[in-house]
C-alpha positions in Angstrom: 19.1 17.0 -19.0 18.0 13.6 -18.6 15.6 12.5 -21.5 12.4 11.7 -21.7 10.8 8.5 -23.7 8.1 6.8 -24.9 7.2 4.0 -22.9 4.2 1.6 -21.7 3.4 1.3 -17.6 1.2 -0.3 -15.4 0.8 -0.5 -11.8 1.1 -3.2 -9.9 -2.3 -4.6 -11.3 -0.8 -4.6 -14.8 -4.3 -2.9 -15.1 -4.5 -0.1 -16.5 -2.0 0.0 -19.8 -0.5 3.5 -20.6 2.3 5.1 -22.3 4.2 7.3 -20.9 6.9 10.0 -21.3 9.5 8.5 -18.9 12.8 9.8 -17.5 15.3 8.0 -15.1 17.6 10.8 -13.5 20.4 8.9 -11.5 21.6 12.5 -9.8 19.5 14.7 -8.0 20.4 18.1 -10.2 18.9 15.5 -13.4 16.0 15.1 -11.3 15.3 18.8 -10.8 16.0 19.6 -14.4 14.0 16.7 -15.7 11.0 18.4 -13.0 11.5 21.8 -14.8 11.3 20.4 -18.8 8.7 22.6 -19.4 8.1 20.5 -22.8 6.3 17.8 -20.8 2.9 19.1 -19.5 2.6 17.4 -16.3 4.7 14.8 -14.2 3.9 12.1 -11.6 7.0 10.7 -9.4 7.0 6.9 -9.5 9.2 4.5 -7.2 8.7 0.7 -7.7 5.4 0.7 -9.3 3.7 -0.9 -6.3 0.8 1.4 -6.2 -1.9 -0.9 -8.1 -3.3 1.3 -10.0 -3.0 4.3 -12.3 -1.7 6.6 -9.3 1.7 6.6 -10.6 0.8 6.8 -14.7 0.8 9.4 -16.3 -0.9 8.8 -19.7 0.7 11.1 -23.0 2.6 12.5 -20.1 5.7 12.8 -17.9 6.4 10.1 -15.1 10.1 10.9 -13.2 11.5 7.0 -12.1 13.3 7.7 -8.9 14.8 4.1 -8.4 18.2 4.9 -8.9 17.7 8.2 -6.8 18.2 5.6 -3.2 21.2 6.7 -1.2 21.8 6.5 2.3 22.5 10.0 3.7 23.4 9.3 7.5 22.0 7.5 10.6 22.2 9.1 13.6 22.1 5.8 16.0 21.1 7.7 19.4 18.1 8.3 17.6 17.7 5.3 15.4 17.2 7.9 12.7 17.7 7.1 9.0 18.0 9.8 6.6 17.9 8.9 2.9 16.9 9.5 -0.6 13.8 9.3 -1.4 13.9 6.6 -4.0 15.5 4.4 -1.2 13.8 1.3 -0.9 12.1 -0.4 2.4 14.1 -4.1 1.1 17.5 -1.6 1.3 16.3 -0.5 4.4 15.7 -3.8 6.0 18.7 -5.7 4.2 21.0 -3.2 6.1 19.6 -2.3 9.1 18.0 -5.7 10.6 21.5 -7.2 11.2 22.1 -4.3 13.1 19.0 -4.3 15.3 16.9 -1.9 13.5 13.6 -2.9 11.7 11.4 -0.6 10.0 8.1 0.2 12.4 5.6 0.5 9.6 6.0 -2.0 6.8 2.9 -2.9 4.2 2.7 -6.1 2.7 5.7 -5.8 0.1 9.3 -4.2 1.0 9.6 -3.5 -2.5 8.7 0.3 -1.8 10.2 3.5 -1.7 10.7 5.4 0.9 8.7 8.4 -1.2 6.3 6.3 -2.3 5.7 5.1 1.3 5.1 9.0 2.5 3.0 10.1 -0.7 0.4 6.8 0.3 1.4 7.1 4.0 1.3 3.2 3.7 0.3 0.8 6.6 1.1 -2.2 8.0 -0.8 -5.3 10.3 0.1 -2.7 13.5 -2.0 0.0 12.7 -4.4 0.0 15.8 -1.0 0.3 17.8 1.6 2.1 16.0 0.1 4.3 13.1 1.0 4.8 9.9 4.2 5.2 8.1 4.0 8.5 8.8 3.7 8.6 12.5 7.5 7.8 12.0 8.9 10.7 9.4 10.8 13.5 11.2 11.0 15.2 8.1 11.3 15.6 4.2 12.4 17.5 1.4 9.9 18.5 -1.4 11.2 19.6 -4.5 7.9 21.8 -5.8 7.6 22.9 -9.5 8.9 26.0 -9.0 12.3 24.5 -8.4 12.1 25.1 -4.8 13.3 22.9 -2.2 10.8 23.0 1.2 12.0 21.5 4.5 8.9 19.9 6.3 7.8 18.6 9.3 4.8 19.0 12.0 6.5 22.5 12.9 8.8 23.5 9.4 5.6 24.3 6.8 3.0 21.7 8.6 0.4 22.5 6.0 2.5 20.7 2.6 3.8 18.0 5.2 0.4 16.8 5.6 -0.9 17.5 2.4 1.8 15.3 1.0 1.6 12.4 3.0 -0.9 10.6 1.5 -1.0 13.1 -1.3 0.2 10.6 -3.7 2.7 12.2 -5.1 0.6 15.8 -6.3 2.1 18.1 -4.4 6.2 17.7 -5.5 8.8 15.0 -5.5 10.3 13.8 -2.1 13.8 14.1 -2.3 14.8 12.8 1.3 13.4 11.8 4.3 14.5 10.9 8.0 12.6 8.5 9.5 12.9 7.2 12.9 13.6 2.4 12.9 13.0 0.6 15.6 15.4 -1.6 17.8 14.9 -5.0 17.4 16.3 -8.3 18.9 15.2 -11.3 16.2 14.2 -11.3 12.7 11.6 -13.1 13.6 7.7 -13.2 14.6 5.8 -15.1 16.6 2.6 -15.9 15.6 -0.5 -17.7 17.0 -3.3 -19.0 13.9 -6.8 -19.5 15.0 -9.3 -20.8 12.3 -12.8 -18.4 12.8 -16.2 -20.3 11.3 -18.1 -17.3 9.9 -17.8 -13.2 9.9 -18.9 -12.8 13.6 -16.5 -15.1 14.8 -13.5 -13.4 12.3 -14.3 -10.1 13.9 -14.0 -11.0 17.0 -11.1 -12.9 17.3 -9.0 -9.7 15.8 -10.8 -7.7 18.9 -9.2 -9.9 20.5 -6.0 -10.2 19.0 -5.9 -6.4 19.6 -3.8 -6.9 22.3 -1.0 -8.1 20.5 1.2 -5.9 17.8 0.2 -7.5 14.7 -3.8 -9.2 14.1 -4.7 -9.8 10.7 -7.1 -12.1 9.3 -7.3 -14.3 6.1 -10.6 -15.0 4.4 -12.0 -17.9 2.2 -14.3 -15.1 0.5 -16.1 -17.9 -1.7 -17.7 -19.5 1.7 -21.5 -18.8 1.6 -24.7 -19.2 3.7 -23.6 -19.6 7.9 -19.7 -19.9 6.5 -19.2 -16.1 4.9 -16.7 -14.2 6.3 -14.9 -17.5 7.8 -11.1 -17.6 8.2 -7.7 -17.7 9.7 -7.3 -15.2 12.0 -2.9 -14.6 12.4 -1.7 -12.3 15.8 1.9 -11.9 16.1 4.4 -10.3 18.4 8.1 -9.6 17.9 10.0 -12.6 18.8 12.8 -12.5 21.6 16.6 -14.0 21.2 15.2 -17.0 23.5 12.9 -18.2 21.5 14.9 -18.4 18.5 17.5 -21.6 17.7 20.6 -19.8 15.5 21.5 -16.6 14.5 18.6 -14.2 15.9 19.2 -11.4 13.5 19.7 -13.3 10.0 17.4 -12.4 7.3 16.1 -15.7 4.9 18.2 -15.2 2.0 16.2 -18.2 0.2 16.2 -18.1 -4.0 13.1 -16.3 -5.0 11.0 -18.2 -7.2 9.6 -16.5 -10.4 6.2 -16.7 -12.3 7.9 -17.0 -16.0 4.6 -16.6 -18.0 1.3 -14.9 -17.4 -1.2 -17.7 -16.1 -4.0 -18.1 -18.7 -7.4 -15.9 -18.0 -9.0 -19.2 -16.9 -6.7 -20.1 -14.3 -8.3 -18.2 -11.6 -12.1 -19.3 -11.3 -14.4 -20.4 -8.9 -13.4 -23.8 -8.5 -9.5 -23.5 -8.3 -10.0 -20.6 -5.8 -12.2 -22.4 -3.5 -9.8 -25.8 -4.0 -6.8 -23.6 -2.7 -9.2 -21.6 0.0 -10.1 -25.6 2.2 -6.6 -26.1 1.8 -5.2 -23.3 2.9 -8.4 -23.4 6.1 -7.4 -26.9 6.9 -3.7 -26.2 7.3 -3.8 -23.5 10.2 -5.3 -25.4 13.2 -5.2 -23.5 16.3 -0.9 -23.6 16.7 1.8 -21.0 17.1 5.0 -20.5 15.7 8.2 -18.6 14.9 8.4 -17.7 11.7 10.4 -15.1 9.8 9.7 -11.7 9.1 10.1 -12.4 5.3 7.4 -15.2 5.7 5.1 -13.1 8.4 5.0 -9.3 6.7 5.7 -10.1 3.0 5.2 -13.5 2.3 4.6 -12.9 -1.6 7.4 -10.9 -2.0 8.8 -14.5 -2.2 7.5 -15.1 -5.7 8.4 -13.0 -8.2 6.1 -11.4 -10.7 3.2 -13.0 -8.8 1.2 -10.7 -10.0 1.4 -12.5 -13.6 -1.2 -15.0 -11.7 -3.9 -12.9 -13.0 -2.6 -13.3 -16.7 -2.6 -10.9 -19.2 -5.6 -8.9 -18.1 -4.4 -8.2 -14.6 -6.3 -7.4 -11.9 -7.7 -4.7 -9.5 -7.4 -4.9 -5.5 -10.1 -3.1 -3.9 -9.6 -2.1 -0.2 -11.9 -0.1 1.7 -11.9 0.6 5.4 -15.5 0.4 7.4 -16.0 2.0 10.6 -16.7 -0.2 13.4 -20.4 0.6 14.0 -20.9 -0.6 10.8 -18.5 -2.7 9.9 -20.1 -5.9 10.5 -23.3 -4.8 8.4 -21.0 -4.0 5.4 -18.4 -6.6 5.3 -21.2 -8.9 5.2 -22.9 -7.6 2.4 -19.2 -7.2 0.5 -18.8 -10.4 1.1 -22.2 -11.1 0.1 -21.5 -9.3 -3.2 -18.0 -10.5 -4.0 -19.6 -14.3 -3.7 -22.4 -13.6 -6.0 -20.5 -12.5 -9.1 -18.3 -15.7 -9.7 -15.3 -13.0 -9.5 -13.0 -15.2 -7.5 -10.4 -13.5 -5.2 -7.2 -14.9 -4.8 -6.8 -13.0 -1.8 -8.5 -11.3 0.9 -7.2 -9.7 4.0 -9.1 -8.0 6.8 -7.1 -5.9 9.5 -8.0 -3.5 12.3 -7.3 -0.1 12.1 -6.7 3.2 15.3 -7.4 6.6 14.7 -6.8 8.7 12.0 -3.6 11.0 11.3 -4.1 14.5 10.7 -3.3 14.0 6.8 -6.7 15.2 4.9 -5.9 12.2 2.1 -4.6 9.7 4.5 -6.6 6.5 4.3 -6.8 4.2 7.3 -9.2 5.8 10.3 -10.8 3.4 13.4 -12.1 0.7 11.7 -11.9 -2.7 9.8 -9.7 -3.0 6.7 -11.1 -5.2 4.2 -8.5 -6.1 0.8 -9.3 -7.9 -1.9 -7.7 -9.2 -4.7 -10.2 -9.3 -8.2 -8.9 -10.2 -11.7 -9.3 -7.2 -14.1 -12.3 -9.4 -16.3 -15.0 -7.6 -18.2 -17.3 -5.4 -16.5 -14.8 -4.9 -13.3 -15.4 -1.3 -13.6 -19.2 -1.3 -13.2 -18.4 -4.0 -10.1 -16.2 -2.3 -8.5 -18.5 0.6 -8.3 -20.8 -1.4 -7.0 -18.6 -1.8 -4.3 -18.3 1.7 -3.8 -21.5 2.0 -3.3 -21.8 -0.3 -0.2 -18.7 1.1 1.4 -20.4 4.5 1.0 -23.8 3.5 2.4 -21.5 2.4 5.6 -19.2 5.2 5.7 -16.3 4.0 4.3 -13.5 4.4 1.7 -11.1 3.2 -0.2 -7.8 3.5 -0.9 -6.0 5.5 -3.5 -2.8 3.8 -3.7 -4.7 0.7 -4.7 -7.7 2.3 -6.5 -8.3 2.0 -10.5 -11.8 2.6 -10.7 -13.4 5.1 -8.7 -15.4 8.5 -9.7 -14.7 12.3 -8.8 -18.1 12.1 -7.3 -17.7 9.0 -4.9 -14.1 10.4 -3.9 -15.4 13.6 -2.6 -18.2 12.1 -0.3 -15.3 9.2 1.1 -12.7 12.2 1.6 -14.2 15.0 2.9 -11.0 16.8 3.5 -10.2 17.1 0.0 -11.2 20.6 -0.6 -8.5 21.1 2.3 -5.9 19.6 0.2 -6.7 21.2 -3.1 -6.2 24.4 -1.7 -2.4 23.4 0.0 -1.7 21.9 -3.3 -2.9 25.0 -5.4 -0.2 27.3 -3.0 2.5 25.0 -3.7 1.7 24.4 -7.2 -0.2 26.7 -8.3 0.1 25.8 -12.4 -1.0 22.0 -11.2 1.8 20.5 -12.8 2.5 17.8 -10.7 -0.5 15.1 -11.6 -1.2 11.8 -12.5 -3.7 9.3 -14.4 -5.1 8.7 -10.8 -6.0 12.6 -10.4 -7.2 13.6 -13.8 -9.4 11.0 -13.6 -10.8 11.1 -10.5 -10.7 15.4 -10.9 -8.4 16.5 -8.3 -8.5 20.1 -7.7 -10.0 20.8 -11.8 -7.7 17.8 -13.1 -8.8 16.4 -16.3 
């Protein structure tokens, strides 16, 4: 049986700090021994640690590490299907499968992701209005439950734990494989148009506009004030074809990644140097387009290593929230509003457009804007982010749970009303609760505590 040890996590955030009981199974028969060790009271699965949060801690408790658990299992190219472990990263994915013409059709903002991982926060990408999320792409999984038991599911093989455990975050088992369907591809590349936006109204409207294209997002300076707030650079971008690319079409950047060696001091981040880097970073994209890569388009700080170090020692919190769109103008303003009054200086803050909802009750995105931002973890982030909370409530919102650190069990109930739903697929599958995490005992999942 693989052991279990004492060890400190965080999430991406680096905030919070917990120790753990941690085992790294490298077969799948460790993994379902490891999942049966009835000496550790409750486990959490946990991929690359790129939830942000405390969704894949486990404080004084088990967390199962299923990096080394990443095999390829088959691809069935008719279908452009993958099958895989679940520990399988998206970077494996696209290091092997873009030079053959397949790209993945949901990526979020780092490929440093398991495939599990990607299912249990049913993660999205910049084409959500078009193309759904990660999920609208799974054919199937396997779910090892605590009883030892091994489920096949789909939309027709047990529906009920499929969609409780995408975007279950990890609560109702482990997902030992999946088959998910790529996408055929000619370039690597994407090309992109930039238009600079002067205030909120004009941000807003210029990603209505880019709807039309397969992936709007916008950047925003959220230390611009007064007729300025909400300003930004708004990014559309379509798949590029072999004409309009000089070389080899196919050929992933395999540029040196560059490293943060040291945590940047707590000062490092403030007001001023924020706002220096935000003109710059305005002033550079003039209305233009290019072709650029998809390293540089979908996960342009993957590029740095350990950037999250930028936030020192403290760490940081990203809050994302989605608004709907009869609102959504109204409450952005008055985030932004907020965010600018508190000298808490995000590094970075991303608004994208979201379609429909899925038919997972814990599944985040539904029609709307998608507002992200980055806040260093300084005193009194707690109480601020709450605050925050409280305005996406007032505009029926929510936020996410693969990023969250600071919500309550009474502010998660109004923002997912489906919960009840999931409790009770999650009390039939597990019916001792031992799958939970730091994320659910503190935020009270089905009696969690």
């Amino acid at each position: 049986m693989t052991p279990f040890a004492q060890r400190e996590l965080t999430g991406w955030g680096r905030y919070p700090r917990q120790r753990c009981r941690v085992a790294r199974p490298e077969k799948r028969r460790e993994l379902v021994a490891a999942a049966s060790d009835t000496e550790v009271p409750n486990l959490i699965a946990r991929g690359l640690g790129r939830s942000y949060g405390d969704a894949a801690l486990n404080d004084a408790s088990g967390v199962l590490l299923t990096e080394k658990l990443g095999r390829f299992l088959g691809f069935d190219a008719e279908s452009a299907t993958l099958h895989a472990e679940g520990g399988a990263s998206l970077a494996d994915i696209v290091n092997t499968f873009v030079p053959r013409g397949y790209f993945l059709p949901v990526t979020p903002g780092t490929r440093f992701v398991t495939i599990g991982g990607a299912i249990a926060c049913d993660v999205h990408g910049k084409n959500h209005h078009r193309d759904g999320c990660f999920s609208e792409h799974l054919e199937e999984f396997e779910l090892l439950l605590a009883s030892s038991e091994v489920l096949i599911c789909s939309r027709t093989q047990n529906p009920a734990a499929f969609w409780a455990t995408i975007g279950g975050m990890g609560l109702t088992g482990v997902i030992l494989s999946a088959k998910i369907r790529l996408m055929p591809i000619q370039t690597a590349f994407v090309r992109v148009s930039y238009a600079r936006t002067k205030n909120l109204e004009e941000t807003l409207a210029q990603l209505t506009r880019d709807a039309a294209t397969r992936y709007p997002v916008a950047w925003l300076d959220c230390l611009a004030t007064g007729s300025n707030l909400g300003r930004g650079v708004a990014m559309s971008g379509d798949l590029a074809g072999v004409d309009e690319v000089s070389g080899e079409p196919l050929l992933l950047e395999s540029g040196r990644r560059r490293a943060v060696p040291l945590d940047f001091p707590d000062f490092a981040l403030n007001p001023r140097s924020v706002k220096a880097f935000n003109a710059l970073y305005y002033a550079a994209h003039s209305e233009v387009q290019r072709v650029v890569s998809f390293e540089r388009f979908f996960w342009p700080l993957d590029s740095v290593g350990g950037w999250n170090r930028i936030y020192g020692a403290r760490g940081f919190i990203q809050y994302q929230c989605v608004l709907p769109p009869q609102t959504a103008p109204q409450g952005l303003r008055q985030l932004l509003d907020t965010v600018a009054a508190s000298g808490r200086a995000p590094f970075l803050a991303v608004l994208k457009l979201f379609g429909e909802a899925n038919a997972a009750p814990l599944s985040f995105p539904f029609a709307g804007y998608c507002l992200a931002l980055d806040l260093p973890a300084a005193p009194g982030i707690v109480e601020f982010a709450q605050e925050l909370d409280a305005i996406t409530l007032n505009h029926g919102g929510r936020v996410y749970l693969a990023k969250d650190a600071t919500l309550t069990p009474q502010s998660l109930r109004r923002m997912y009303p489906r919960l009840p739903e999931f409790e009770a697929v999650k009390a039939q599958l597990d019916p001792n609760w031992r799958f939970q995490s730091s994320l659910s005992k503190r935020l009270g999942i089905g009696g969690a505590a």
